[in-house]
C-alpha positions in Angstrom: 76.3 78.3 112.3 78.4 81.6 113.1 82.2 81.0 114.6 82.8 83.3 117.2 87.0 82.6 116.9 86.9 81.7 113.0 90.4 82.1 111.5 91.8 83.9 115.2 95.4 82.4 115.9 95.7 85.0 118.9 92.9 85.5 121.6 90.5 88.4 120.8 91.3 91.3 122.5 94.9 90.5 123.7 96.0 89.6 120.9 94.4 92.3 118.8 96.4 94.6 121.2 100.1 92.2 120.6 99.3 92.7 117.2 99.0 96.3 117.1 101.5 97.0 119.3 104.1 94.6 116.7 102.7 96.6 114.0 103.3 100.2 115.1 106.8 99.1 115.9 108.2 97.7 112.5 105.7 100.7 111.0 107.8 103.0 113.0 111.0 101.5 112.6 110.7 101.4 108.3 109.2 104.5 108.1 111.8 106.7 110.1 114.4 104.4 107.8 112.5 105.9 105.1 112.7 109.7 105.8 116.8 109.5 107.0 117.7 107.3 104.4 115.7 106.6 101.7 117.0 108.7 99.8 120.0 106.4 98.7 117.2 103.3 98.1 114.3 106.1 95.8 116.2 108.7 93.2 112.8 110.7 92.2 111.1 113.7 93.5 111.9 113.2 97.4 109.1 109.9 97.3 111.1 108.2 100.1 109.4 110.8 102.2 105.9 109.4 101.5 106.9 106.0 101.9 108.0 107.1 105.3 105.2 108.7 105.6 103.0 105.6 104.7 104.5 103.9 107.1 103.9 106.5 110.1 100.4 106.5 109.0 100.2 102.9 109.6 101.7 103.1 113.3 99.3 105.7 114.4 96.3 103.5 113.4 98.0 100.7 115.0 98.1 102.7 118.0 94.3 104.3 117.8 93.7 100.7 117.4 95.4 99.9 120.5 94.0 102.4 122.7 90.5 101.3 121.4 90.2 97.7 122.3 92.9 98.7 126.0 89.8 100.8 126.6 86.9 98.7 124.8 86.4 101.9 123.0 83.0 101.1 120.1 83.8 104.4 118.6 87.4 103.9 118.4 87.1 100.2 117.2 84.6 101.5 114.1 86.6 104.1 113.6 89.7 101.7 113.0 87.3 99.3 110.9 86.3 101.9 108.5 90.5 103.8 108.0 92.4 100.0 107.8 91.0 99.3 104.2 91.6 102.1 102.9 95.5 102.0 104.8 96.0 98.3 103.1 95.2 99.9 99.9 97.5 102.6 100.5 100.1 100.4 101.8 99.6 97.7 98.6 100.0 101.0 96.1 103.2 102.0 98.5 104.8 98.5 98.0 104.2 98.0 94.0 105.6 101.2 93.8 108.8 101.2 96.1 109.5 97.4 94.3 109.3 99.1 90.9 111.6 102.1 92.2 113.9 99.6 93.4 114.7 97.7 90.4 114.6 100.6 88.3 117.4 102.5 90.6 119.3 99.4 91.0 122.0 100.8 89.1 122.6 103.9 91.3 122.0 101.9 94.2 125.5 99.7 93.1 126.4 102.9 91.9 126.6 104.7 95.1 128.1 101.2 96.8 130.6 100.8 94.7 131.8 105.1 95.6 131.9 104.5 99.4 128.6 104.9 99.8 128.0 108.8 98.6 124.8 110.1 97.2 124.0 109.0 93.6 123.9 112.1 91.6 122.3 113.1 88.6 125.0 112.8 86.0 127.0 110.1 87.8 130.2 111.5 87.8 129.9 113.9 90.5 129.6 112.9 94.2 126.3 114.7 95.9 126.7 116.3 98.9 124.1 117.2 101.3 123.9 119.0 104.7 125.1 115.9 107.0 128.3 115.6 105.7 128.7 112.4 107.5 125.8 110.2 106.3 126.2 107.7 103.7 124.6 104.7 102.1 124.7 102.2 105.3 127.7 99.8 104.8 125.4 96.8 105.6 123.2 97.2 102.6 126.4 97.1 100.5 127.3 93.6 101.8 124.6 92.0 101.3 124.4 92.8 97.5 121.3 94.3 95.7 119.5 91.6 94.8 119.3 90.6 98.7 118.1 93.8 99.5 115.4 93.8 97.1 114.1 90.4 98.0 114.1 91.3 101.3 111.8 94.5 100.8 109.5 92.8 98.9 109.1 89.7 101.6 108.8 92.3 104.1 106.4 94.5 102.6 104.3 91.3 102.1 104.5 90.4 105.6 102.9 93.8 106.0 100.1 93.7 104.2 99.5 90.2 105.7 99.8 92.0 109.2 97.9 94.7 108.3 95.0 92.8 106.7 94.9 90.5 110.0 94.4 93.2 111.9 91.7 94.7 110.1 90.7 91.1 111.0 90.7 91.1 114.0 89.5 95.0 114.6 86.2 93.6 112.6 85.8 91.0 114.9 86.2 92.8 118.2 83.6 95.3 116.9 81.0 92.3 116.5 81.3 91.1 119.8 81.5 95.0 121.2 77.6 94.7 119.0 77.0 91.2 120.7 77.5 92.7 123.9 75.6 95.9 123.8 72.8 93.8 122.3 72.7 91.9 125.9 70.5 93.3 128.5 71.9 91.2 131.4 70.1 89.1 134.0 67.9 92.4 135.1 64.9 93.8 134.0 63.7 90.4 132.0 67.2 90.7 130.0 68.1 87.1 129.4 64.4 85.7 129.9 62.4 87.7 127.5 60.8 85.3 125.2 
């Protein structure tokens, strides 16, 4: 027997659009983090731009995603079904890859704490500067010590991929009953009597 609301905590279509709607949020919150200040969290080859970037991706799908079930798009919906594996994969890559760039720059991270929050440079001695004169290391992130920062990045980029593989969830499902429904012929023409 087939359940129609197997493993759905929020209704269908409601919640599908809730969901995308939190997801495009935190996507777009972390990934403009990213591109203004990642570069005091990432030390090689500018990749705290496609972290950022990652994360952008993520929000835009959320929102094709939430245009398509707001307009009970089928083309829309399939078209979110067949990009959201390939984002989680993406997304999974992104956060082994920012956790193992965060413990390997945790030196330069208490580094750059520890000299008023300045750009870590390459010989440690010297104090980068870079265009904005006034941004530094945010004085929160010093507070709270580097080991809570890096647990919190990797509970939250957990919580991501959870998100993000719910959604894909729930996208698959909405595109079944979208198929349900088409299959349906209504009470005219014979529809829901033909034997």
């Amino acid at each position: 027997m087939w359940c129609d609301n197997c493993l759905l905590v929020l209704p269908l279509r409601g919640g599908a659009m809730a969901w995308a709607i939190i997801i495009a949020i935190y996507s777009i919150a972390g990934g403009v983090f990213l591109l203004i200040r990642g570069q005091y969290l990432f030390f090689s080859a500018d990749e705290w731009y496609v972290y950022g970037g990652v994360g952008i991706a993520v929000a835009f799908i959320s929102v094709i995603g939430l245009f398509a079930f707001s307009n009970r798009s089928y083309i829309w919906t399939r078209v979110c079904k067949f990009v959201w594996p390939f984002v989680i994969v993406l997304s999974a890559v992104r956060a082994i890859l920012m956790a193992v760039e965060l413990n390997r720059g945790k030196d330069k991270i208490v580094w750059e704490c520890q000299n008023g929050g300045q750009l870590w440079s390459a010989n440690a001695t010297t104090i980068s500067t870079t265009a904005d004169t006034s941004s530094s290391f945010p004085a929160g992130f010093c507070a709270v010590g580097f080991s809570s920062i890096y647990t919190a990045f990797i509970v939250c980029l957990l919580a991501d991929l959870v998100f993000q593989i719910y959604m894909y969830f729930m996208t698959w499902r909405y595109q079944k009953r979208l198929e349900h429904y088409q299959s349906m012929k209504g009470p005219f023409a014979g529809g829901y009597y033909n034997a």
